[in-house]
N, CA, C and O atoms as CSV, one atom per row, in Angstrom:
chain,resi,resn,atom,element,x,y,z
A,1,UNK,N,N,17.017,14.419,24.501
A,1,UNK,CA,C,16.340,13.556,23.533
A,1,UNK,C,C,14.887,13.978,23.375
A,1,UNK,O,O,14.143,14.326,24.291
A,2,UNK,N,N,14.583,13.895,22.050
A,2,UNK,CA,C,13.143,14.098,21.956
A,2,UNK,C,C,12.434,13.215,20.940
A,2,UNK,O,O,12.912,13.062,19.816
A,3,UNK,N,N,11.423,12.696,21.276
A,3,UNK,CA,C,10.715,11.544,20.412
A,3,UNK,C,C,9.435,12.621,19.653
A,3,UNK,O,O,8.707,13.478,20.155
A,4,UNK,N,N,9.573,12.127,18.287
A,4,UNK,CA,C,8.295,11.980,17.294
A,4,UNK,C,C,7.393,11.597,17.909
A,4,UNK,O,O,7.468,10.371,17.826
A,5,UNK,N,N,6.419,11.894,18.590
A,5,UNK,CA,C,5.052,11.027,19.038
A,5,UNK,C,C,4.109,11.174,17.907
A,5,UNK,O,O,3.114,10.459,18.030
A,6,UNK,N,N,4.143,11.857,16.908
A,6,UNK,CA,C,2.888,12.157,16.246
A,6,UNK,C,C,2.480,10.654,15.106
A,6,UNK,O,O,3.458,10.366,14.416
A,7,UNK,N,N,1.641,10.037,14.936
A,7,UNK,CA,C,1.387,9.329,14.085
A,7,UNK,C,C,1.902,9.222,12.834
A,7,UNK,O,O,2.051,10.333,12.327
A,8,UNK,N,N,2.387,7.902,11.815
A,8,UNK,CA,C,3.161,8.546,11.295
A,8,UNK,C,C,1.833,8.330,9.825
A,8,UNK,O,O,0.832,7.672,10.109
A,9,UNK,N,N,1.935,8.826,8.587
A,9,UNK,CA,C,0.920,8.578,7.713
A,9,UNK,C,C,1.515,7.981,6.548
A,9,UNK,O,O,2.736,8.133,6.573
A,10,UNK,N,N,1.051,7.274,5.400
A,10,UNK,CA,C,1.372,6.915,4.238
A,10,UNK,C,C,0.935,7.260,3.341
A,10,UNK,O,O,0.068,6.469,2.971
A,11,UNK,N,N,1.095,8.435,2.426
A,11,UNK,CA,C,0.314,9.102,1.510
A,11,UNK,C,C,-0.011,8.188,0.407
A,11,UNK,O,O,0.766,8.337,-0.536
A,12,UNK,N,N,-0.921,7.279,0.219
A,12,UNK,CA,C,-1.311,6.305,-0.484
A,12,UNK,C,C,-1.471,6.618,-2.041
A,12,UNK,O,O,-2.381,7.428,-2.220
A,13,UNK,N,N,-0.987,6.300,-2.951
A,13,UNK,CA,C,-1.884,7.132,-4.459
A,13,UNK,C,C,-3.163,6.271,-4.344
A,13,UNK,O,O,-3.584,5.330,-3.670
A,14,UNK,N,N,-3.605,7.165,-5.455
A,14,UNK,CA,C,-5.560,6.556,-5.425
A,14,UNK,C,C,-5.503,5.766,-6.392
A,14,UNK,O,O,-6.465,5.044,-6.128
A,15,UNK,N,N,-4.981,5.290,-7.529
A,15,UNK,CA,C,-5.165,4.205,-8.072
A,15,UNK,C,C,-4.502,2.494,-7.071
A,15,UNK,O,O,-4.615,1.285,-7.274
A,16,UNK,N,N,-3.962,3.198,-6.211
A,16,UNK,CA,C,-3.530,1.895,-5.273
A,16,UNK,C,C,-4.877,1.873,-4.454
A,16,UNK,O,O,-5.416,0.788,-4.236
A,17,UNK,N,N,-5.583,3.369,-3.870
A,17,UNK,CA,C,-6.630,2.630,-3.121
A,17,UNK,C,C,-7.696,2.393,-3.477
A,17,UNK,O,O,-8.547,1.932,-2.717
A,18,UNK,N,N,-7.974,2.739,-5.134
A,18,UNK,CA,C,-9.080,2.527,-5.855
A,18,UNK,C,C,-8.888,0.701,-5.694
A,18,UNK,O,O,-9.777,0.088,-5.104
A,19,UNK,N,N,-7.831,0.040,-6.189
A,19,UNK,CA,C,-7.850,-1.331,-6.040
A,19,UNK,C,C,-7.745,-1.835,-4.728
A,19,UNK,O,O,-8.050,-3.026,-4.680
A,20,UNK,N,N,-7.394,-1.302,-3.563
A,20,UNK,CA,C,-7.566,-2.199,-2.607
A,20,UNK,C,C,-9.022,-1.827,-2.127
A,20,UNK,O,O,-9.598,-2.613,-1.374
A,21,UNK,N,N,-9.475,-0.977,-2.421
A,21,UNK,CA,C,-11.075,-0.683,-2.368
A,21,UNK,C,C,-12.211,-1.811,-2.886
A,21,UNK,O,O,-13.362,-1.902,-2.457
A,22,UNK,N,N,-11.817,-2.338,-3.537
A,22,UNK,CA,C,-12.296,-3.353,-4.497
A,22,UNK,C,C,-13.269,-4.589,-3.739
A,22,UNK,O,O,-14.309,-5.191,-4.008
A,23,UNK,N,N,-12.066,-4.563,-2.422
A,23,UNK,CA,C,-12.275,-5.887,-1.606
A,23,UNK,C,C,-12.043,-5.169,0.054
A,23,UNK,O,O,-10.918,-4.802,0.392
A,24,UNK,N,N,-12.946,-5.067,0.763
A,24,UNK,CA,C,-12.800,-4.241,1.973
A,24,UNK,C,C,-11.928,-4.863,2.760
A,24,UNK,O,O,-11.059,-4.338,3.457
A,25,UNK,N,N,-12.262,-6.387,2.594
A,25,UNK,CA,C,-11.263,-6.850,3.658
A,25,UNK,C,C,-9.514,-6.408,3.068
A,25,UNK,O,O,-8.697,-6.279,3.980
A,26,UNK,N,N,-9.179,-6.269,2.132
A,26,UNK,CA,C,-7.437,-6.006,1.695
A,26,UNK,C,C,-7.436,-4.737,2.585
A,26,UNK,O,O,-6.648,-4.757,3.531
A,27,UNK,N,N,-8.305,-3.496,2.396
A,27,UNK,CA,C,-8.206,-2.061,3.307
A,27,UNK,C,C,-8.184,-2.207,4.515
A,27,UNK,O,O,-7.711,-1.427,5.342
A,28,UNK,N,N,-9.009,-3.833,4.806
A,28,UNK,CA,C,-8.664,-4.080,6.318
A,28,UNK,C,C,-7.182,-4.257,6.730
A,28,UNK,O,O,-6.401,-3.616,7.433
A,29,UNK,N,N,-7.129,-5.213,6.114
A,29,UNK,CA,C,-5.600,-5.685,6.401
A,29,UNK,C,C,-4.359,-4.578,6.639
A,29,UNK,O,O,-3.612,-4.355,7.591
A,30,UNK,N,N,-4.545,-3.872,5.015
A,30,UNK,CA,C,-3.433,-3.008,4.741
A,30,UNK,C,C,-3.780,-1.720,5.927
A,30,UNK,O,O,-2.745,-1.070,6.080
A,31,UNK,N,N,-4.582,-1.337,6.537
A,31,UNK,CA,C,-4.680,-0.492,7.552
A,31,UNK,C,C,-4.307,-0.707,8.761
A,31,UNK,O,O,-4.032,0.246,9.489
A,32,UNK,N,N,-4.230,-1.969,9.189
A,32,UNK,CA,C,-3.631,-2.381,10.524
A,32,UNK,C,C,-1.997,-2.411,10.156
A,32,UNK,O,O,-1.271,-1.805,10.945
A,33,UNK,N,N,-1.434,-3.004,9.131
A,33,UNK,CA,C,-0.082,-3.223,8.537
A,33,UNK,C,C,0.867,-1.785,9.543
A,33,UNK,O,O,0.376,-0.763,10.023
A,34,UNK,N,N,2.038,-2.168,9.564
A,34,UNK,CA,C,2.961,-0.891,10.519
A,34,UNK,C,C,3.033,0.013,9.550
A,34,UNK,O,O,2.297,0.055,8.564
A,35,UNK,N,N,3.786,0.639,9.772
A,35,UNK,CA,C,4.236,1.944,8.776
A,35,UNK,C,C,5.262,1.331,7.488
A,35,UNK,O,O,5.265,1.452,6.263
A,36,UNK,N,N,5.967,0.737,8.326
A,36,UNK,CA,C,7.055,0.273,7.376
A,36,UNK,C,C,6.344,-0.314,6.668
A,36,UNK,O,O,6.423,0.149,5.530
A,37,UNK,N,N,5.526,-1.285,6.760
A,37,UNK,CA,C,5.382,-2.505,5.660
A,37,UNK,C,C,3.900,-1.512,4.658
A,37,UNK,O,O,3.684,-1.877,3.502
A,38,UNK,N,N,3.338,-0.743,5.054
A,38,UNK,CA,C,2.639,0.180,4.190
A,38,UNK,C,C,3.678,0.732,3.865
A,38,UNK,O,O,4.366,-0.287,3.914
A,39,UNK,N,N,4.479,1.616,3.528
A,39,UNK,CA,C,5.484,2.307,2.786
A,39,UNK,C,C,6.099,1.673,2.190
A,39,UNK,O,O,6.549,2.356,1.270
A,40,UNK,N,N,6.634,0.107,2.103
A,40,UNK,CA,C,6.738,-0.305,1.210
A,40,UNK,C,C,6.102,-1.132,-0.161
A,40,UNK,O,O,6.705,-1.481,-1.176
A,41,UNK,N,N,4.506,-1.330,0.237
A,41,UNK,CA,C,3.765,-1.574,-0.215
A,41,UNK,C,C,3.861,-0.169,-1.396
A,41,UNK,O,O,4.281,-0.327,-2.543
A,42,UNK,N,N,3.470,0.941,-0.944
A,42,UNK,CA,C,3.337,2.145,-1.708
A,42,UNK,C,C,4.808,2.254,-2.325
A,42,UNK,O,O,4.687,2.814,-3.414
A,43,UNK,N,N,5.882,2.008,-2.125
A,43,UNK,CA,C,6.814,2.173,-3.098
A,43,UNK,C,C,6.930,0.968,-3.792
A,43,UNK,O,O,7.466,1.196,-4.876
A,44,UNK,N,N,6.632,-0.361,-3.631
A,44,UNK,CA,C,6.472,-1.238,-4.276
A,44,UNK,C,C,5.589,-0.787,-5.910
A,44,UNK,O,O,5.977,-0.616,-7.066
A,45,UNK,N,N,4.461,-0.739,-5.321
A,45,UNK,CA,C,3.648,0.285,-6.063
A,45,UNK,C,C,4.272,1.958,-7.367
A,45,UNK,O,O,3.793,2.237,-8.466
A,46,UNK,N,N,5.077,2.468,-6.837
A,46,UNK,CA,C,5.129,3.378,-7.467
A,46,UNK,C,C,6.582,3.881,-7.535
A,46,UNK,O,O,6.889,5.073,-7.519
A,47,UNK,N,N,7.774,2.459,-7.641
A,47,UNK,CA,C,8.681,2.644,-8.474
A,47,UNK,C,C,8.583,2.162,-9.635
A,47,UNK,O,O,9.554,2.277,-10.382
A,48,UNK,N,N,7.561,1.592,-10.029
A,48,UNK,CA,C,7.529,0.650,-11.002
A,48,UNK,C,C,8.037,2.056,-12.392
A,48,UNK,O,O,7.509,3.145,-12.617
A,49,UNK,N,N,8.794,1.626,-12.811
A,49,UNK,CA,C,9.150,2.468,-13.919
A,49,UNK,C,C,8.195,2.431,-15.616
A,49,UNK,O,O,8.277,3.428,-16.333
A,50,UNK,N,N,7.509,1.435,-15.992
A,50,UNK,CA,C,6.759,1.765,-16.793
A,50,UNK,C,C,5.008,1.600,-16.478
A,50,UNK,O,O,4.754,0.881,-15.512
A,51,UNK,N,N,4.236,1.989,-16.951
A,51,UNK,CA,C,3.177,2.349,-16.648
A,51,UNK,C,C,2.479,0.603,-16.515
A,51,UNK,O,O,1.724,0.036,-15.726
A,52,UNK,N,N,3.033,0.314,-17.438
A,52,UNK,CA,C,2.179,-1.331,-17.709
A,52,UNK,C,C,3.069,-2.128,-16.164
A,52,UNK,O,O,2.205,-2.540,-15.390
A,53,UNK,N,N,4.000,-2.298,-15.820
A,53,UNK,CA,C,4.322,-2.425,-14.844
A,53,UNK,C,C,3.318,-2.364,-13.643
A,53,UNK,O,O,2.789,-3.184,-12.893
A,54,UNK,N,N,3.303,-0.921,-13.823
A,54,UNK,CA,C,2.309,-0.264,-12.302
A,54,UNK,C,C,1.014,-0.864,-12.149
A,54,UNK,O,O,0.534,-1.094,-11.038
A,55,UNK,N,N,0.301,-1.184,-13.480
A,55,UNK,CA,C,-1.009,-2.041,-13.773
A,55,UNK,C,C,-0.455,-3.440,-13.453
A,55,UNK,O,O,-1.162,-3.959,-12.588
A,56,UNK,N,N,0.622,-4.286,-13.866
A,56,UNK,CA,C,0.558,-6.026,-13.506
A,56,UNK,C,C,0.758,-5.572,-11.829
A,56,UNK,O,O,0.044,-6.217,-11.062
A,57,UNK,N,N,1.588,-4.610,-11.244
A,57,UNK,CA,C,1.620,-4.463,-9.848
A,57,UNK,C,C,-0.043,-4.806,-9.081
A,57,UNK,O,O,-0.576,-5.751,-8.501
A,58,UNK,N,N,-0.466,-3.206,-9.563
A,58,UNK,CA,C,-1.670,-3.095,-9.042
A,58,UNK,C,C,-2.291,-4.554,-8.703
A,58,UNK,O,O,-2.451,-5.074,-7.598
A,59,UNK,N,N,-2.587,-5.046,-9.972
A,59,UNK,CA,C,-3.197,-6.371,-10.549
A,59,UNK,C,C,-3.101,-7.786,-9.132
A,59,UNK,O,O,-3.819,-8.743,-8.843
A,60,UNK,N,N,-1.805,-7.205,-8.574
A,60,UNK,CA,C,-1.757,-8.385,-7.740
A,60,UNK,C,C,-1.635,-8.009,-6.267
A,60,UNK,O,O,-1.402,-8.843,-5.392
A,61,UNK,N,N,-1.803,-6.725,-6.046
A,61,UNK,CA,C,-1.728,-6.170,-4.701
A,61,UNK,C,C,-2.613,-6.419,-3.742
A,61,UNK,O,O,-2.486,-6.561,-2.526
A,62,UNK,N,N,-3.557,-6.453,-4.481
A,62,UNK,CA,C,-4.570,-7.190,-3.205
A,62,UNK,C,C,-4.253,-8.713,-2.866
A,62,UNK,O,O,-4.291,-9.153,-1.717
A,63,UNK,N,N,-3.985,-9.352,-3.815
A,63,UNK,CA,C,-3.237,-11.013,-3.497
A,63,UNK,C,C,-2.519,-11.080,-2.411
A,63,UNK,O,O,-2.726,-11.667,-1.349
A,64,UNK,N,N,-1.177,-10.066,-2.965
A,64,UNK,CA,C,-0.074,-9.895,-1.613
A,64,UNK,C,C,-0.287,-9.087,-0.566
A,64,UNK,O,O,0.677,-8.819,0.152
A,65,UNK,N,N,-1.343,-8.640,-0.324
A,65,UNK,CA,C,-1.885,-7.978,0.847
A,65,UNK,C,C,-2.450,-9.068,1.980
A,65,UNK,O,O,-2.132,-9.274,3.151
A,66,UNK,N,N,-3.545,-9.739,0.986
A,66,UNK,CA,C,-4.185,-10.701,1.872
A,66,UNK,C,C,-3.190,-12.354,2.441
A,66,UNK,O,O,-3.329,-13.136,3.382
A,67,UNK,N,N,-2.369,-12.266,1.448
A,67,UNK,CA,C,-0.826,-13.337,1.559
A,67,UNK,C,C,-0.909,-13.677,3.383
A,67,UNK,O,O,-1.223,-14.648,4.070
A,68,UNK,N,N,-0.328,-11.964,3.696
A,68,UNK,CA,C,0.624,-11.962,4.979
A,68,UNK,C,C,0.044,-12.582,5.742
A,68,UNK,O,O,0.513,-12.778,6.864
């Protein structure tokens, strides 16, 4: 058996961290968050299939960040 030790990362897009930038404390939050629940934040984020979508997303990501 061999374990992954290496950290794992979430390649964030920059219009997601341009808005959680906005408000330091959401970058707080969302930086402590596990892996999982950042990766789904970011696919939350960027399945959105039309563009106006990805903007009402954005729009409320810091809301549901600071929620948890």
């Amino acid at each position: 058996l061999t374990y992954d030790d290496k950290p794992r990362e979430v390649e964030v897009p920059k219009d997601m961290l341009d808005q959680m930038g906005k408000d330091p404390k959401v970058l707080e939050v969302f930086n402590k968050l596990a892996y999982s629940h950042k990766k789904e934040y970011v696919r939350w984020i960027t399945e959105a299939k039309k563009p106006e979508t990805r903007v009402a997303r954005l729009e409320k990501l810091n809301e549901k960040i600071l929620e948890k």
